[in-house]
Each structure stands twice: as C-alpha cells, then as structure tokens.
C-alpha positions in Angstrom: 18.7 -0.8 -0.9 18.8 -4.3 0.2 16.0 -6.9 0.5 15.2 -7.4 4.0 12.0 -10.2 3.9 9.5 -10.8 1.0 7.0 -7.7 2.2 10.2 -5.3 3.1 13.3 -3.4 1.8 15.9 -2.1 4.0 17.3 1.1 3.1 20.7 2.1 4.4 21.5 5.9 5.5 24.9 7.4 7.0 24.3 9.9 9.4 24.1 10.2 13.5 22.3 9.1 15.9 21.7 11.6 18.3 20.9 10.8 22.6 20.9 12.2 25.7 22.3 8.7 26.5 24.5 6.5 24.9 22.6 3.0 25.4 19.4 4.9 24.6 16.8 3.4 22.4 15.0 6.8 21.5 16.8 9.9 20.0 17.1 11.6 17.0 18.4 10.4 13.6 20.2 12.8 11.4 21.7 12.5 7.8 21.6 14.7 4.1 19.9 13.5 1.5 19.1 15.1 -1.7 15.0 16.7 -1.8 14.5 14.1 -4.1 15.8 11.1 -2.5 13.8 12.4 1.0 10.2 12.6 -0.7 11.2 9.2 -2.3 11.5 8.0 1.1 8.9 9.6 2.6 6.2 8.5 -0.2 7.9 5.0 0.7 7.3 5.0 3.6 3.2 6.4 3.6 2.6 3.3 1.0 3.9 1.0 3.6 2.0 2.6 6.0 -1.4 2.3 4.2 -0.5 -1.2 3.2 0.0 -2.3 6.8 -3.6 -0.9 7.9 -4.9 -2.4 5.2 -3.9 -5.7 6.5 -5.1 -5.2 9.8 
C-alpha cells in the first residue's frame, strides 16, 4: 500500500480487467486474494465510506 494524498491510501492489486470493450471504462475487475486480506479490504473500504458521508 502506497500513500495516495493525506485522507487516502492506494492499494495495489494484480488481476484482469474484464470488458466487452477494450477502451471501456466499466467492466469487471478480477484478482485472488487471501479471505483475510478481502474482509481487510472490504472493512477498509465501509470506514471510508462512513467517513465520506460524515463529511457531507
């Protein structure tokens, strides 16, 4: 994980990006993670989300 602004941390994933066209901007992201490292993510992620409407 890298530091992406003061409020934000990026989190780098290999995997595939998955569209019915290639210069598409929606589609489907796939990679394996470990169960641990997904709920880690996805708790990560519902923080951030109840952060942001906290702020608005």
């Amino acid at each position: 994980m890298g530091q992406a602004d003061d409020e934000f941390i990026e989190v780098l994933l290999t995997g595939l990006w998955l569209t019915q066209d290639s210069g598409a901007q929606e589609g489907v992201f796939l990679t394996v993670l470990p169960g641990a490292v997904g709920a880690l993510l996805v708790a990560l992620w519902q923080t951030a989300q109840l952060l942001a409407a906290q702020r608005s």
